[in-house]
C-alpha positions as CSV (number, residue, x, y, z in Angstrom):
1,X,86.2,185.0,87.2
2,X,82.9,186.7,86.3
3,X,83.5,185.9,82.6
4,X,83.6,182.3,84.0
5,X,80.2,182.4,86.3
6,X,78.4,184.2,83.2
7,X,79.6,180.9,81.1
8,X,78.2,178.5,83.4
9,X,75.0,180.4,83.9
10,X,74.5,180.6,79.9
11,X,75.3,176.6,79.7
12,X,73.1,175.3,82.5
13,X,70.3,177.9,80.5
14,X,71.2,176.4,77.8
15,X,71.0,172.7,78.9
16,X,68.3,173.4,81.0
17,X,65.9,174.7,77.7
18,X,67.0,171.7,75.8
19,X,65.7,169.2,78.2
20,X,63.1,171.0,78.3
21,X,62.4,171.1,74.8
22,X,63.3,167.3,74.6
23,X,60.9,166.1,77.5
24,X,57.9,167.4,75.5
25,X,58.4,165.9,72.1
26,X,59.1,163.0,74.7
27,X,55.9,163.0,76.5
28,X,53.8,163.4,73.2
29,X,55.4,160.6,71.3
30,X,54.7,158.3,74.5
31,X,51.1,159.2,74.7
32,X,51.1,157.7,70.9
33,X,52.6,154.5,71.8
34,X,50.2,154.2,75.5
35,X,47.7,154.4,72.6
36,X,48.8,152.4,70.1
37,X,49.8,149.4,73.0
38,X,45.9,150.0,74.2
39,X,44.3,149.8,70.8
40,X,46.7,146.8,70.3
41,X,45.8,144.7,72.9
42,X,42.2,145.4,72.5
43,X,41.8,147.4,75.9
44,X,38.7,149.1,76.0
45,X,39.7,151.3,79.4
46,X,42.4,153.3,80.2
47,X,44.3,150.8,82.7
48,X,44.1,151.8,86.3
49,X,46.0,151.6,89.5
50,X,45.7,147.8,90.9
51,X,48.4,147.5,93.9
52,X,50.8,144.8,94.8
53,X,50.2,141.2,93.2
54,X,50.4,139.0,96.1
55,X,48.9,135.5,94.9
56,X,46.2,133.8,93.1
57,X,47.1,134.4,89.3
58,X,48.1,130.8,87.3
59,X,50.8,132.2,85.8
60,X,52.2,134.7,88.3
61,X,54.4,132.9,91.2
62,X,56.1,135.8,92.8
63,X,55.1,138.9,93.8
64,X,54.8,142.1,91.8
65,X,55.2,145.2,93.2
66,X,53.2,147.9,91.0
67,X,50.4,146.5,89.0
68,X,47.9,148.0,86.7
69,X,45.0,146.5,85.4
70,X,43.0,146.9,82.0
71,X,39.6,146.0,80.6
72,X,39.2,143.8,77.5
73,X,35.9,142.6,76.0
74,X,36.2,139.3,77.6
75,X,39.4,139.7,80.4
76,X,40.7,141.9,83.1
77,X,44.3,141.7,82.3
78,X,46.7,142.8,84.8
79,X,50.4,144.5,84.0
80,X,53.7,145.3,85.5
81,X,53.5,148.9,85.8
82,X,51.6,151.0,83.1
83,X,53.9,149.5,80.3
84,X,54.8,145.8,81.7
85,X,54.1,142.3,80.9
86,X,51.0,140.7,81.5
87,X,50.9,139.2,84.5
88,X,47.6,137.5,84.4
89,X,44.1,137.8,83.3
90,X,41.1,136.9,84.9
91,X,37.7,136.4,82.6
92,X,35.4,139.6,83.3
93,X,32.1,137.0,83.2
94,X,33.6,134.9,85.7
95,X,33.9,136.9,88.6
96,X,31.8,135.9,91.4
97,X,33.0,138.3,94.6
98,X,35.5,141.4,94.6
99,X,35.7,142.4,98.3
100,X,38.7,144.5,100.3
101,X,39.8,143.7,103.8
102,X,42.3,144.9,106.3
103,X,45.1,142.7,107.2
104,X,48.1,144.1,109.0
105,X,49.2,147.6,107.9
106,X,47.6,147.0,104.2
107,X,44.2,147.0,102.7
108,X,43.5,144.0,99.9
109,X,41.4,143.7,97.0
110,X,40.6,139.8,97.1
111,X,39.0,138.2,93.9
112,X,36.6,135.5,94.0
113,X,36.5,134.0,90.7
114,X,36.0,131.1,88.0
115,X,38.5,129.7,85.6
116,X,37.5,128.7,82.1
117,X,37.5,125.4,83.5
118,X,35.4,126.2,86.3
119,X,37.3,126.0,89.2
120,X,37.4,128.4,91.8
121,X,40.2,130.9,91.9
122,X,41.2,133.7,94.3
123,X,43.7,136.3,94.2
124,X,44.4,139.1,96.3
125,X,46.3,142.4,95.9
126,X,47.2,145.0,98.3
127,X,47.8,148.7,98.7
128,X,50.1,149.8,101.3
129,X,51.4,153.8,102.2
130,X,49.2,156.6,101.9
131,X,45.9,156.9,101.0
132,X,46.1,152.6,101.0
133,X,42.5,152.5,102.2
134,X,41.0,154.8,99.6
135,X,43.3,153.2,96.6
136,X,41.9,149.6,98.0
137,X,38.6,150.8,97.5
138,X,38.8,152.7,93.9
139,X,40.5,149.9,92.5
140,X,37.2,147.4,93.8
141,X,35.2,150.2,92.2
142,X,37.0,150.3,89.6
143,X,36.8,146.4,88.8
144,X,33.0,146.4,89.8
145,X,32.3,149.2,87.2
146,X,33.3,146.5,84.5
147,X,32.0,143.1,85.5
148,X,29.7,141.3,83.0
């Protein structure tokens, strides 16, 4: 019976170093590919942490849950997660107002802005549990820092 509980001690040690071992060659060979799928599509920020899509994008209909946004010379381009699709851009010159409001249990980031064409857009996003408030307002800051 002890010869048994030393056994399963040794493989769970055993296990438990490989995954270790396997999560850092993991981690470093993801940082290369965040880097590479920056430098690829022209990013010139690390993305940051933009809420819940809730309207406004042309080509976005439904809602997405976990966005992140990133800075190219010409486009704010907003993602699905860190990794995602794109779910939208918006043109960096044609932004006219960012401002965050409170509307129910959420704070939004709302964006005032221009199409190529010229036509008025607005799209909102929102940031709900913990911290929602100060996440609202770093992601405004976080678009104003970049505006044209």
């Amino acid at each position: 019976m002890a010869g048994n509980m030393v056994l399963v001690i040794a493989f769970f040690a055993i296990s438990f170093t490989i995954l270790f071992i396997m999560s850092r060659t993991k981690n470093q060979g993801w940082q290369d590919k965040t880097d590479k799928i920056l430098s690829e599509a022209g990013e010139i920020t690390e993305r940051f942490y933009f809420g819940m899509y809730l309207h406004g994008l042309p080509t976005q209909v439904e809602i997405a849950p976990l966005v992140f946004c990133g800075v190219t010379e010409d486009s704010f381009v907003f993602r699905r997660g860190t990794q995602g699709d794109e779910i939208g851009c918006i043109p960096r010159q044609g932004i006219k107002k960012v401002a965050v409001f409170k509307e129910k249990r959420r704070y939004c980031v709302s964006i005032d802005w221009l199409d190529i064409m010229g036509a008025p857009c607005n799209t909102v996003f929102a940031f709900t549990g913990k911290g929602f408030q100060s996440l609202a307002l770093e992601a405004e800051k976080n678009l104003n820092e970049w505006l044209k």
